[in-house]
C-alpha positions in Angstrom: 47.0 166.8 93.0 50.0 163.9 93.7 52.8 164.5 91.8 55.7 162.3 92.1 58.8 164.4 93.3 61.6 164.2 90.7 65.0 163.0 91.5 68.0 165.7 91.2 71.2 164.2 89.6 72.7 164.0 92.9 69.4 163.5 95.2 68.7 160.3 96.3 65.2 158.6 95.9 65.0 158.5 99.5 65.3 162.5 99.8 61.8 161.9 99.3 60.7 160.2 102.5 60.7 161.8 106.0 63.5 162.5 108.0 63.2 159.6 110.7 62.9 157.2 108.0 65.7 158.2 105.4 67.7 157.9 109.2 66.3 154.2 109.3 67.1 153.6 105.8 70.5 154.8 106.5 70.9 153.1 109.2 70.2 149.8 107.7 72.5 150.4 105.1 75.1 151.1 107.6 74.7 148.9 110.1 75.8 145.0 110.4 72.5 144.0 112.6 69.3 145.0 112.7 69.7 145.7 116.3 72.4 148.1 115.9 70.3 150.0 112.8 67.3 150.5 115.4 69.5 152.1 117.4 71.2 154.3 115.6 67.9 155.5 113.8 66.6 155.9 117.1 64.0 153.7 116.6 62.9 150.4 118.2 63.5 146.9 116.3 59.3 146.5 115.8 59.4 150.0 114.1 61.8 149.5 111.7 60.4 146.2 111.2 57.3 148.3 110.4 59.1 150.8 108.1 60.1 147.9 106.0 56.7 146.7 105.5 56.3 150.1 104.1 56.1 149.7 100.0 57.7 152.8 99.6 60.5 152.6 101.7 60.9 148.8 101.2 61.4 150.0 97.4 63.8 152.6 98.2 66.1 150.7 100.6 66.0 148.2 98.1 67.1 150.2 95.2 69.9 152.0 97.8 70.9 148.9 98.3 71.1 148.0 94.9 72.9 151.1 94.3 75.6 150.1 97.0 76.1 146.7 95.7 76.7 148.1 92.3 79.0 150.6 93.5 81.1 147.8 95.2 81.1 145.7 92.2 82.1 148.5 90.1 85.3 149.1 92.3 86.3 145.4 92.5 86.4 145.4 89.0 90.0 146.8 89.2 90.8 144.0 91.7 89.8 141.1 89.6 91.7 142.1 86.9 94.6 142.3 89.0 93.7 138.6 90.0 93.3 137.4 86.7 96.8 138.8 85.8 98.3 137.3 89.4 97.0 133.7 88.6 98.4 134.0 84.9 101.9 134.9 86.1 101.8 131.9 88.5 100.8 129.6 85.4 104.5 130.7 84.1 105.8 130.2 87.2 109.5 128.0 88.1 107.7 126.0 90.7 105.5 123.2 89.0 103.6 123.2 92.5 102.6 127.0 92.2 101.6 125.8 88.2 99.5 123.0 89.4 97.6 125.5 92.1 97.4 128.4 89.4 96.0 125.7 86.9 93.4 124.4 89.3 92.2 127.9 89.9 91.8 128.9 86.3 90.0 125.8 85.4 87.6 126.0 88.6 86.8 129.7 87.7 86.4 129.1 84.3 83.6 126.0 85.3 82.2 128.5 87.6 82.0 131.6 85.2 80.6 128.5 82.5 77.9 127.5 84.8 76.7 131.0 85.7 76.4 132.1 81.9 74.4 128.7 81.1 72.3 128.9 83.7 71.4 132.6 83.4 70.8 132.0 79.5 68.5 128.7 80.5 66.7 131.3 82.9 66.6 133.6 80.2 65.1 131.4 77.7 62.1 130.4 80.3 61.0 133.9 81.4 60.6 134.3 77.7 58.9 131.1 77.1 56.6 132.3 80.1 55.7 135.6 78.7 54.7 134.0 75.5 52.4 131.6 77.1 51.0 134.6 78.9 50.8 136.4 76.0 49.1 133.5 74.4 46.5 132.8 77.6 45.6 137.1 77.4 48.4 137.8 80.2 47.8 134.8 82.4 43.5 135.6 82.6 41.0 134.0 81.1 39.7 130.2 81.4 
């Protein structure tokens, strides 16, 4: 029978994959260069090339790094609000030079932050107009 092994709350999806390659998959979450993860897996460059040809690890060091991203972004958070509250000091600021630089900033992250939010609605509003027109063809099949 193949079950799928369930995650524990604190067991990582990669718990599940044998112990030379949750090393790899460590080690390529650890290490700046591919070069340097072969290594310290203990494994050459063409077999960790291999393991990440692999659908089931290429998934899971995917999602760890996923994982790891969020994590980071999650503790930046604090940071950025600390910016945010830096730059709108400087906007009060007795120097009109430090206003002008503050200014610019704001402005330029506001375009930024503007852009991003358009163009991940305009994104959003194709991938829906796509699944509808698969929807309409019978999922993409047909004549």
């Amino acid at each position: 029978m193949n079950r799928q092994k369930r995650a524990k709350p604190n067991e990582t999806e990669s718990d599940s994959l044998p112990s030379e390659r949750r090393r790899a998959l460590e080690a390529l979450l650890s290490a700046p260069t591919i070069g340097q993860a072969a290594k310290l897996a203990g494994v050459s460059r063409i077999t960790l090339w291999r393991y990440q040809q692999e659908p089931v690890f290429s998934a899971e060091l995917r999602a760890a790094r996923d994982a790891a991203f969020a994590e980071g972004l999650s503790r930046l958070k604090g940071a950025v609000d600390d910016a945010v509250g830096k730059l709108r000091g400087l906007l009060d600021s007795d120097d009109e030079g430090v206003q002008l630089s503050a200014s610019k900033a704001v402005l330029d992250y506001a375009v930024k932050a503007f852009s991003v939010l358009e163009t991940d609605e305009r994104l959003r509003r194709i991938e829906e107009q796509l699944a509808n027109v698969g929807r309409t063809n019978g999922n993409g099949g047909g004549n």
